[in-house]
C-alpha positions as CSV (number, residue, x, y, z in Angstrom):
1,X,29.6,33.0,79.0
2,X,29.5,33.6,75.3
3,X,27.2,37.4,74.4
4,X,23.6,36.2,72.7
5,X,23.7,37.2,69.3
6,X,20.4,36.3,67.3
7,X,21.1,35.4,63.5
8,X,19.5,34.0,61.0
9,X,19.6,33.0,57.4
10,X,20.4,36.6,56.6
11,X,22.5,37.8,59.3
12,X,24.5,34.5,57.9
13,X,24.8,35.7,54.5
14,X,26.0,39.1,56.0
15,X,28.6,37.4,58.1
16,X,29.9,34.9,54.8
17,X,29.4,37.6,52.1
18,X,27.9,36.4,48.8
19,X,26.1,33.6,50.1
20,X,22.3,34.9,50.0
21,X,19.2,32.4,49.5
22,X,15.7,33.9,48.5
23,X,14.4,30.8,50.7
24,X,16.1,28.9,52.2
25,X,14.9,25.6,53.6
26,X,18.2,24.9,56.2
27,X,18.1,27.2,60.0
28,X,21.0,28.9,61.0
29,X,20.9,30.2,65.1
30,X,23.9,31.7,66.5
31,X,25.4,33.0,69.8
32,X,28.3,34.4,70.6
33,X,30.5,36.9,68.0
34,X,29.0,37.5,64.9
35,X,32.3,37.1,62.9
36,X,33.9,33.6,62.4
37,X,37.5,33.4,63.8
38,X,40.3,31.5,62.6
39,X,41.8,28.7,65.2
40,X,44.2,26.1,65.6
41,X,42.4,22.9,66.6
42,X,43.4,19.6,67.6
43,X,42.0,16.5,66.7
44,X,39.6,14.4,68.3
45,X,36.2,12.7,68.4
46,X,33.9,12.7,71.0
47,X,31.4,8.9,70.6
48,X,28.6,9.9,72.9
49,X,25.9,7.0,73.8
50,X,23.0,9.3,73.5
51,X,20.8,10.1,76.3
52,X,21.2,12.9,78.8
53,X,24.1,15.5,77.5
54,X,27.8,15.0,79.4
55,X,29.4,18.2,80.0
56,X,32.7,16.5,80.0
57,X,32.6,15.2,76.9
58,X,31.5,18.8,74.9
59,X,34.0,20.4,77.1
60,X,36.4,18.0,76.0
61,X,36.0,19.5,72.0
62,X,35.4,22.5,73.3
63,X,39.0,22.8,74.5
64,X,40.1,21.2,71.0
65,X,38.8,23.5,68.8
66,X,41.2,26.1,70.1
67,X,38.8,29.0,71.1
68,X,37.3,28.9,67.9
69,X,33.7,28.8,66.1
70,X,31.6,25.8,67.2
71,X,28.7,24.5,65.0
72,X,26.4,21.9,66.1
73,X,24.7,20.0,63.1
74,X,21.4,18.4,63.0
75,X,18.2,17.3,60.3
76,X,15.6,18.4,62.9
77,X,14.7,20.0,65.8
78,X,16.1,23.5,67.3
79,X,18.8,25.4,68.7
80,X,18.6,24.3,72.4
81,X,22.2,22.6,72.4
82,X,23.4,26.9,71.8
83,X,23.2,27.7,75.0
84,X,24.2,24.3,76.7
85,X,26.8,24.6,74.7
86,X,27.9,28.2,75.6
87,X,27.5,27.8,79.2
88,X,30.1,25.3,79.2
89,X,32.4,27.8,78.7
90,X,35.4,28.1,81.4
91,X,37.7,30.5,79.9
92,X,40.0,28.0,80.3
93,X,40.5,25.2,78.3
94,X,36.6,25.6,76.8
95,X,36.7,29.0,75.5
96,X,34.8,29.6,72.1
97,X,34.4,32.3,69.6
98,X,30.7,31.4,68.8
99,X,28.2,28.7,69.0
100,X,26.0,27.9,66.4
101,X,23.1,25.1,65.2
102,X,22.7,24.5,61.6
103,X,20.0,21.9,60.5
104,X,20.0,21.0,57.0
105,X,16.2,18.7,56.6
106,X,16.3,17.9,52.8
107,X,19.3,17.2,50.2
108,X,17.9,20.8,48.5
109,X,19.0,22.4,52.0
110,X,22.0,20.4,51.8
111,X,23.0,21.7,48.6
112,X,22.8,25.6,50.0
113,X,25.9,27.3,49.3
114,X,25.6,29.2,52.8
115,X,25.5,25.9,54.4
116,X,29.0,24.4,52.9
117,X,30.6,27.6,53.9
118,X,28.7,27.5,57.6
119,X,31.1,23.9,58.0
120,X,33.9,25.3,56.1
121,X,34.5,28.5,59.0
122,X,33.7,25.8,62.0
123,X,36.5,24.7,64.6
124,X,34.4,22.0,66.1
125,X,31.6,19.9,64.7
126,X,28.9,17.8,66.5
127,X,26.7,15.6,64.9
128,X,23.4,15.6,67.3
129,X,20.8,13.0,68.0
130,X,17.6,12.0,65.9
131,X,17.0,9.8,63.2
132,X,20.3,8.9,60.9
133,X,18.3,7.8,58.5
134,X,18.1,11.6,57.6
135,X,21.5,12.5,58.0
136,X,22.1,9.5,55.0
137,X,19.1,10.3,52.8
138,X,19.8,14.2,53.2
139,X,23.6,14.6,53.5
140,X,25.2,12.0,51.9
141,X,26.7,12.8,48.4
142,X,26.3,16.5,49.0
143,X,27.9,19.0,49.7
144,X,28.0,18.5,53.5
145,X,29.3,15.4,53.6
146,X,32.0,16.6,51.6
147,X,32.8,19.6,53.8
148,X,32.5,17.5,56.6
149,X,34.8,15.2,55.4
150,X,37.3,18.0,54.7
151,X,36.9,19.9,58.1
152,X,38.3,16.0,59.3
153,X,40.9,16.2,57.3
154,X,42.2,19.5,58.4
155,X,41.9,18.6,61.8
156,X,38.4,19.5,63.4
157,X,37.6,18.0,66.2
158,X,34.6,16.0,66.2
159,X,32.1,14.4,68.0
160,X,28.1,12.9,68.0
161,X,25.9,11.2,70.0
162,X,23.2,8.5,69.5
163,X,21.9,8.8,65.6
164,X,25.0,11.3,65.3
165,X,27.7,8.5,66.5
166,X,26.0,5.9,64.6
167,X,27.0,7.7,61.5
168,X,30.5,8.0,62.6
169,X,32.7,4.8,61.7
170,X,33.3,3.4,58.1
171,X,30.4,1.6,58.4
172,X,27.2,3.0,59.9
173,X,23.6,1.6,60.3
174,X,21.4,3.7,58.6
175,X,17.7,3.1,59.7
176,X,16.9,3.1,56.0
177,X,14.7,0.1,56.2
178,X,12.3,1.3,59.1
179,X,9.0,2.2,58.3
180,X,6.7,4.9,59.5
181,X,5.9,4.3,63.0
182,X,8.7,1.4,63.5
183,X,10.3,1.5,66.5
184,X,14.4,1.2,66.7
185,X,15.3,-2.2,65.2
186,X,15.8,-4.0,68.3
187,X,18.3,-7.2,68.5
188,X,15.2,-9.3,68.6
189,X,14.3,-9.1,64.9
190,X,18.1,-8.4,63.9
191,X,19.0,-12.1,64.9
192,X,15.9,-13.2,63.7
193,X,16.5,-12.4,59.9
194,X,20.1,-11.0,60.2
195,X,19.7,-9.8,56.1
196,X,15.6,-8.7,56.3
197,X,14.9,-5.2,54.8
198,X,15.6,-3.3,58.5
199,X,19.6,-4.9,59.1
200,X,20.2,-1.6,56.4
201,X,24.2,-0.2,56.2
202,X,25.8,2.0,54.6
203,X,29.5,2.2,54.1
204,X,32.0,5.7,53.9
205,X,29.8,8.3,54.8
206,X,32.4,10.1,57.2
207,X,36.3,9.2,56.4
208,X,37.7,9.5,60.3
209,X,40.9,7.6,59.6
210,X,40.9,6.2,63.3
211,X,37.6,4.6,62.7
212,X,38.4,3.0,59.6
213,X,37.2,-0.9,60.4
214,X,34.7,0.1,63.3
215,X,30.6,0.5,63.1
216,X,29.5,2.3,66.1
217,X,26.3,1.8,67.7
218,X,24.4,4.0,70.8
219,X,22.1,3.7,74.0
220,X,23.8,0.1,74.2
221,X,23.1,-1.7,77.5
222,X,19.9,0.4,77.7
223,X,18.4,-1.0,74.3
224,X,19.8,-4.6,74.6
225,X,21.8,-3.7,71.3
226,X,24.5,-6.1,71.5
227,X,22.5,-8.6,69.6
228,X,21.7,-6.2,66.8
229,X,25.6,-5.2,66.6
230,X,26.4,-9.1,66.6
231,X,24.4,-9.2,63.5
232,X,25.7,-6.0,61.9
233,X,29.6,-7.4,62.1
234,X,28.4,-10.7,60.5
235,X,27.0,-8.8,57.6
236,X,29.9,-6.5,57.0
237,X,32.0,-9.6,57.8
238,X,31.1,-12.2,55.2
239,X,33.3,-14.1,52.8
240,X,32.0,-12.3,49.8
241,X,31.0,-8.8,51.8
242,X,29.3,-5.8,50.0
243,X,32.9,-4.0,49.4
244,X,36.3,-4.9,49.4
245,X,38.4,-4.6,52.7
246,X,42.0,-6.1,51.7
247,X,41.6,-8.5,54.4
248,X,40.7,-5.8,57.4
249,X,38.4,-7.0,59.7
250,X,35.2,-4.7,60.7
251,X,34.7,-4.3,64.3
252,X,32.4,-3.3,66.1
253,X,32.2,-0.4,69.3
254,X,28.8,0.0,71.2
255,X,28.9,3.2,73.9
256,X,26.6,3.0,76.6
257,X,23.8,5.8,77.1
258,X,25.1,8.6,79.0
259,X,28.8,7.7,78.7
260,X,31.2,8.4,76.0
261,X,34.6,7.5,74.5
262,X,37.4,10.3,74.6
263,X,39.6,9.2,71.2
264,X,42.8,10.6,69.9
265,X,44.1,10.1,66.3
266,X,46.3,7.9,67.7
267,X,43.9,5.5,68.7
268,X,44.2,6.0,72.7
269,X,41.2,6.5,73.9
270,X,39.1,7.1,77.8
271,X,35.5,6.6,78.5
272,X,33.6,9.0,80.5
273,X,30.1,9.3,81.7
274,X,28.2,6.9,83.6
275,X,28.5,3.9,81.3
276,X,30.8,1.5,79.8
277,X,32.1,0.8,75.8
278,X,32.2,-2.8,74.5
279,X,34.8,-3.3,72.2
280,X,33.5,-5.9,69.8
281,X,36.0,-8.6,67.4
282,X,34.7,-11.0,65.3
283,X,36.8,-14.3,64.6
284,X,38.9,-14.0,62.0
285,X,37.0,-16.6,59.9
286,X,33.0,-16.0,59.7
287,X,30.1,-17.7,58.1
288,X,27.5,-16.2,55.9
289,X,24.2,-14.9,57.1
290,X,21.0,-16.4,55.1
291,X,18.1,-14.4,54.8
292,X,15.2,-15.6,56.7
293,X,17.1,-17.6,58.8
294,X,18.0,-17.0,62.3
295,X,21.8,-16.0,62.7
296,X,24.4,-18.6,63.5
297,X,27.9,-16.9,64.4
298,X,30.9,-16.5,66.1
299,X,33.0,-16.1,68.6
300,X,33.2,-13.0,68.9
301,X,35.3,-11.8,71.7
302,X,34.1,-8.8,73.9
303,X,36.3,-6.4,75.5
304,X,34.2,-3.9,78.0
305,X,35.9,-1.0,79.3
306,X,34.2,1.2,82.1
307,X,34.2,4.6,82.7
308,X,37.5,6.0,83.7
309,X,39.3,3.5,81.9
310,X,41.6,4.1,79.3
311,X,42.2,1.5,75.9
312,X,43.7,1.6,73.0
313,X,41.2,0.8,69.9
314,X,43.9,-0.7,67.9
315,X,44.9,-3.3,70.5
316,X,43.7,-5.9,73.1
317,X,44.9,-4.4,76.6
318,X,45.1,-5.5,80.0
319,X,41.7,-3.2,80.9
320,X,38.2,-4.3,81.6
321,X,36.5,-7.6,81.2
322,X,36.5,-10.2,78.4
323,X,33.6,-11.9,77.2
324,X,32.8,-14.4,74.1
325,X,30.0,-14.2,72.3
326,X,28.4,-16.7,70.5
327,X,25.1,-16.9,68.1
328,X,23.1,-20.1,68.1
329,X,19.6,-19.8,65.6
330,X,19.2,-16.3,66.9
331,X,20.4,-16.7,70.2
332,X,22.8,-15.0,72.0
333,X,25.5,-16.8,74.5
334,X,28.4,-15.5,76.1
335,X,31.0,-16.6,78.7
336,X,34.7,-15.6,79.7
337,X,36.9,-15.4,77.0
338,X,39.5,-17.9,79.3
339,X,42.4,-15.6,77.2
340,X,45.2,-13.7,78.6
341,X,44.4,-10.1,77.8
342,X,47.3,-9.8,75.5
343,X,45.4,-12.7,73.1
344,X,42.6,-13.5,70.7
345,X,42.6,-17.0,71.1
346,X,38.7,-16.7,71.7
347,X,38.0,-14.8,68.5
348,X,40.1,-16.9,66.2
C-alpha cells in the first residue's frame, strides 16, 4: 500500500520547484512519495466502458508504467480514484511511486504552468469519467493537451473510461451541442437528424497512433448506443467529410459498461470485464447524411468480441460474432453478416 501523503497546490510547487500560483483554480491531491521518480514505461491504453471501476484494467497500467508516478486527470469532482488506485498495488507487477488526481475545470487552470509539469513527471495517465464536453472546451489547444499528447509519444501508458474514452480516438464525440439539463444524446434523436446541433465531433484531440481511424464510444449495450455510433461513422464517413483522410476509413469501437479493451501499440488487443466490444466498419462506399432527415445507411458490418477474447483492431479475425447493420429512415436493422470471418463482403 502506497504511504498517505497530503499535498496540495503548494506542497506541488515544492515538489516541481519554480512552479508557484498565487491562486490557482486546478487541485492537486497526492499519495504516496512526495518526490516524482523517473521510470521506464511501456505502452498501452486501457478503453474502459464506464460504470463500476475494473481492478484489472488499472492494474493492467499500473504494471506499465514501470513503478513510476501515476496521475489521474479529471474537469470535476475529487480525489477518490487515490486510494482505489493505491490499493491496487501488489508489489508485483503494480507497484507505483505515487498516485495523484489533478483536475483542471477551466482553460485558465489549463494554462497553469504547475499543471503542464504535473503531466510532464507522470508514468501513467488516466482520463476519468464526467462530461467530455469539458475536457474539449477546457483542455483542448492548451497546454495539456499538448503534454498529453507528448507523454503518448514517449511512451505513457494510457487509459480512460466513459467521457475519458470517448475522447480517446482521432475522432471523439464531444457533447458540445447538449444543453443544460439534456440528457446523453441517445440513438433515438441521433438517427432522427443524424447532422442536428447534438451529433457534435471533434477530430485530433489525443494523437494515439493505434487509434488513428477509430471514434470510441462508452456504457454501450447499457445506453442502446449502437445507433448513435451508426450515425457518428456516417458523419465522419461522407464523400466530402469535415477533413481529409487520404482514403482511410473511420471506424468505429463501442466498449460495454464495466468491461474494457486491453490494447498494445501493435494493435493486439483483449477485453476484460463483464462486457463485450463491438468493432464497427462502414462499407467502403457511403451516402451523405441530410439534416433533418432520418438516416439512411450502410452496411455496416459488426464484429463483437466478448470478454476474454483476444482481436486484433487492424484486422477481421476468426473471434466473436458478425453482425450487419443497416439504417432504414432512422431505423436500425441487423442480421448475420453470411461472411467468412477472414472477409468484408458485407461491408463492401
Amino acid at each position: 500500500m502506497i504511504r498517505s501523503v497530503c499535498l496540495g497546490i503548494v506542497a506541488l510547487a515544492t515538489a516541481l520547484p519554480g512552479l508557484a500560483q498565487e491562486k490557482p483554480t486546478s487541485k492537486y491531491f497526492r499519495v504516496g512519495a512526495a518526490q516524482d521518480m523517473a521510470a521506464k514505461t511501456t505502452p498501452g491504453y486501457a478503453l474502459m466502458g464506464g460504470g463500476a471501476d475494473l481492478d484489472e484494467a488499472f492494474r493492467w497500467l499500473c504494471a506499465r508504467a514501470g513503478g513510476g508516478d501515476f496521475l489521474v486527470l479529471r474537469a470535476a469532482g475529487t480525489e477518490a480514484y487515490n486510494p482505489y488506485i493505491s490499493g491496487l498495488e501488489d508489489g508485483k507487477g503494480c507497484k507505483l511511486n505515487s498516485v495523484a488526481t489533478l483536475v483542471i475545470p477551466s482553460r485558465e487552470a489549463a494554462a497553469e504552468p504547475f499543471v503542464a509539469e504535473a503531466i510532464r513527471h507522470a508514468e501513467a495517465i488516466f482520463i476519468a469519467g464526467g462530461d467530455q464536453a469539458n475536457y474539449v472546451r477546457f483542455w483542448m489547444g492548451t497546454p495539456v493537451q499538448r503534454e498529453i499528447n507528448a507523454a503518448i509519444a514517449r511512451g505513457v501508458p494510457v487509459g480512460g473510461t466513459s467521457a475519458g474514452l470517448a475522447v480517446l480516438g482521432e475522432w471523439a464525440y464531444s457533447a458540445e451541442g447538449d444543453g443544460p439539463g439534456d440528457a446523453n444524446l441517445d440513438s433515438a434523436t441521433a438517427l432522427k437528424d443524424p447532422l442536428g446541433p447534438r451529433v457534435t465531433l471533434v477530430h485530433g484531440f489525443l494523437e494515439i497512433p493505434v487509434l488513428k481511424g477509430i471514434i470510441t464510444d462508452s456504457h454501450f449495450v447499457k445506453r442502446d448506443r449502437m445507433g448513435r455510433l451508426l450515425v457518428f461513422l456516417a458523419d465522419v464517413n461522407r464523400p466530402e467529410p469535415k477533413e481529409k483522410f487520404d482514403g482511410r476509413q473511420i471506424r468505429g469501437l463501442g466498449i460495454d459498461q464495466e468491461a474494457a479493451v486491453l490494447l498494445r501499440p501493435n494493435g493486439a488487443a483483449e477485453v476484460v470485464g463483464k462486457g463485450s466490444a463491438y468493432l464497427v466498419e462502414p462499407a467502403k462506399s457511403m451516402t451523405s447524411p441530410v439534416a433533418g432527415v432520418a438516416l439512411d445507411s450502410g452496411p455496416f458490418l459488426v464484429q463483437r468480441i466478448r470478454s476474454g477474447e483476444r482481436f486484433d483492431l487492424f484486422h477481421v479475425g476468426e473471434v466473436g460474432d458478425f453482425l450487419q447493420f443497416i439504417v432504414a429512415h432512422g431505423v436500425v436493422g441487423s442480421s448475420p453478416a453470411g461472411v467468412s470471418p477472414y472477409g468484408r463482403d458485407a461491408a463492401q
